[in-house]
N, C-alpha and C positions, 0 to 999 in steps of 0.2 A: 520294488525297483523304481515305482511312479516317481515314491516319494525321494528316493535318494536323488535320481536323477536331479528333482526339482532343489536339491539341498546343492548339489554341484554348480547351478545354475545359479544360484544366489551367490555361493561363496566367488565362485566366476566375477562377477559384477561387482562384489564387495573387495576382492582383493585387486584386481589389473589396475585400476589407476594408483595403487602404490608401488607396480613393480616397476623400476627403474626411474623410481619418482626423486629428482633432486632433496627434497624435505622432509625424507625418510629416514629415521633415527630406528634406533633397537636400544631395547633394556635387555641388560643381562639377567639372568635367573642366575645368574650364581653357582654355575656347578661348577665342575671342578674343570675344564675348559668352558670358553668362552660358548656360553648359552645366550643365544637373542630370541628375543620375540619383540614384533611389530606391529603398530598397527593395523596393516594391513592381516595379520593372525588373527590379533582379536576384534577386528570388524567383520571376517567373513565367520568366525564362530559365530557370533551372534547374529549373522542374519541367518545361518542355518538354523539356529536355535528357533528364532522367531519361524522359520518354516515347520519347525515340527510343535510350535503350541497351536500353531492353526491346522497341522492334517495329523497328527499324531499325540494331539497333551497327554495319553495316557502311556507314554512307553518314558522308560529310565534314557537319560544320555549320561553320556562319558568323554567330558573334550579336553583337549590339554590344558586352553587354556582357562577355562571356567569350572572347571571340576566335573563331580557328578551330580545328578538332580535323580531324584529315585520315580521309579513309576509301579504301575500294578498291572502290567499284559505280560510279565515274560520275560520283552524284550528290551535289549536295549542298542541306543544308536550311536556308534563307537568314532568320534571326530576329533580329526588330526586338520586343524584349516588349512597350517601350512607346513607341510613335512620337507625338511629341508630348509629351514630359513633361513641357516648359514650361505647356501647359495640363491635363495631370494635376494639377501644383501649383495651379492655381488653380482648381481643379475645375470646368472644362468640361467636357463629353459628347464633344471632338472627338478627345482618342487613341485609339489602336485597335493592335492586337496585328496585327503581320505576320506572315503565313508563308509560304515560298514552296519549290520545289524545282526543282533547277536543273541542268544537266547545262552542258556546257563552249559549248553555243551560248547559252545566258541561260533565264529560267525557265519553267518547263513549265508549272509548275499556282502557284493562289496562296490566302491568306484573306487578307481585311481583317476582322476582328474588331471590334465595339466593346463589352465587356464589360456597361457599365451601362446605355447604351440598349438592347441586347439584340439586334443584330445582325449579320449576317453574311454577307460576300461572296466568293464563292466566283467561280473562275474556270480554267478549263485543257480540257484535250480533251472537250470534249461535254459542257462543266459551263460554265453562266455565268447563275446564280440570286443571291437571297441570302433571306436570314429573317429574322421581324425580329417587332418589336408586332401588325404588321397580318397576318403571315402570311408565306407564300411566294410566293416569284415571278420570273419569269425575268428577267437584265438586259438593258438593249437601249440603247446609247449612243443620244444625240439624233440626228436628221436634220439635212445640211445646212445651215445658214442661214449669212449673212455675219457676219463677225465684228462688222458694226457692230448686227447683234440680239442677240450673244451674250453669256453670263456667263465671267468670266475668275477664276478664283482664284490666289491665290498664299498663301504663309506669312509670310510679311516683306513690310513696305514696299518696305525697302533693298533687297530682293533680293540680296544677295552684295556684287558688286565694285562699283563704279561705272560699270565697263562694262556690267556688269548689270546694274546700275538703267536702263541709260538704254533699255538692249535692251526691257525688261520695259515702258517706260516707253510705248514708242510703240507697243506692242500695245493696252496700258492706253485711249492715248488715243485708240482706234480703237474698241473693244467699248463695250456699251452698260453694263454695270456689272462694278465692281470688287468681290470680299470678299476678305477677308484674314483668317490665322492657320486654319484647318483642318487643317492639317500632311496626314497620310494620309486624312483623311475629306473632304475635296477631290477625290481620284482615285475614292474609290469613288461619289462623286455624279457623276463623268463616267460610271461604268458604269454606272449608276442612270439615264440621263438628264436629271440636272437640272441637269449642267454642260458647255458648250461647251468650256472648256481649264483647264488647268491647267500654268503656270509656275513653275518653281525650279533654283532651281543650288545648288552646293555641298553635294549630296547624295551620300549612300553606298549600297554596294551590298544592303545590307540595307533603305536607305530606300523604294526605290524596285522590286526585284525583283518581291515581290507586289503591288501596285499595276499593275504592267506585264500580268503576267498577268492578273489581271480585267478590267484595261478591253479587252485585246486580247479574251477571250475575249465581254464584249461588243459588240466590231465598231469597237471604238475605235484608237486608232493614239497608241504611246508611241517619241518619238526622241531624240535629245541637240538640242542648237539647231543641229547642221547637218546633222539628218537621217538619222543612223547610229545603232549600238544605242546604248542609253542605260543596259544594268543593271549596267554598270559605276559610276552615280554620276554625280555632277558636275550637267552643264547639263540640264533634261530636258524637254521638252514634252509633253505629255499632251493628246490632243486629242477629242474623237467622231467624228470621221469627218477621212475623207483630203483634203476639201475646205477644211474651216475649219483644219485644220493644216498647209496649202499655204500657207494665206493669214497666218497668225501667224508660220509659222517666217519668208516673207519678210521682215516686218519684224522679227524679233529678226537676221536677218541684214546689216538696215541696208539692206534693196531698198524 
């Protein structure tokens, strides 16, 4: 956790002088909507890079935007510099820097970072706090309620495919409100308790690695939509407790 935190700390410093910086441009990556990455991405990857050839050389990474580099302990260090870049360009508060560590069953410990509101969630063995404006303090997913008191987030309307709209769709129309566009800071308001689920597909292993780890570590439960691990990517559910994510995955399953 020493080492993450210090990885959060550098991307910190590497990334805020370009959020809301006039001179800030983005290249598309070319999917199939509009993908940016910026400077400000690929400078705070590489300075956490550079944190783990000085306290870590021997563990594998995995970052979006530099690829993988293979290691020989195990483990490896799963980084997202900036999740959410779509709303780094427009200068929202809701990106946030992943970090995660992860061994071959999926990841151990994690941060959700959010550099310019100024905090920080942590999550893994006997860690599940975060810091922030107001101070410290531990996190604790919400208690059961049904899904039709609950807050439901997602990042897209569209959700992905069409199958996945329509999956996303009748969850939607079962809960009592919808927000949209939070990218990662969605997941860390499930550990926070201020959010019943969180919904997405077509995520990667970097998207979603430390997010899994905080909510798990506070009492939350992260699956794919049919229930299995999820930190491979793709379809993912994120929920506060194993009751209202009994009840969401059945209808993203079409029961």
């Amino acid at each position: 956790m020493a080492v993450a935190e210090a990885l959060a700390d550098a991307a910190r410093a590497a990334i805020l002088p370009w959020f809301r910086a006039d001179a800030l441009a983005a290249d598309d990556k070319g999917a199939d909507r509009f993908d940016p990455v910026t400077e400000g991405d690929r400078a705070a990857e590489r300075a956490m890079r550079a944190v783990l050839a000085a306290m870590r050389p021997d563990d594998a990474i995995l970052g979006e935007e530099y690829g993988a580099q293979a290691g020989t302990t195990g483990l490896t260090w799963v980084l997202d510099p900036i999740d959410g870049t779509r709303g780094f360009l427009a200068g929202t508060p809701t990106w946030g820097v992943l970090i995660a560590v992860a061994d071959a069953a999926g990841p151990i410990l994690g941060v959700i970072d959010q550099p310019y509101i100024g905090e920080r969630f942590r999550g893994g063995p006997g860690v599940a706090d975060m810091t922030g404006p107001m101070g410290a303090r531990g996190l604790h997913c919400r208690a059961a309620r049904p899904l039709s008191q609950a807050i439901v987030m997602t990042t897209f309307p569209e959700i992905g495919t069409a199958e996945d709209h329509a999956a996303f769709t009748r969850v939607a129309k079962a809960a009592r409100m919808v927000r949209y566009g939070m990218d990662c800071y969605a997941y860390a308001l499930v550990a926070a308790g201020q959010v019943d689920v969180v919904i997405e597909a077509g995520l990667q292993a970097y998207d979603v690695q430390a997010p899994i780890a905080v909510i798990q570590a506070a009492g939350g439960v992260v699956t794919d939509w049919q229930g299995g691990p999820a930190h491979d990517g793709g379809r993912v559910l994120a929920a506060a407790n194993a009751a209202i994510h009994a009840e969401a995955l059945a209808l993203l399953r079409g029961h």
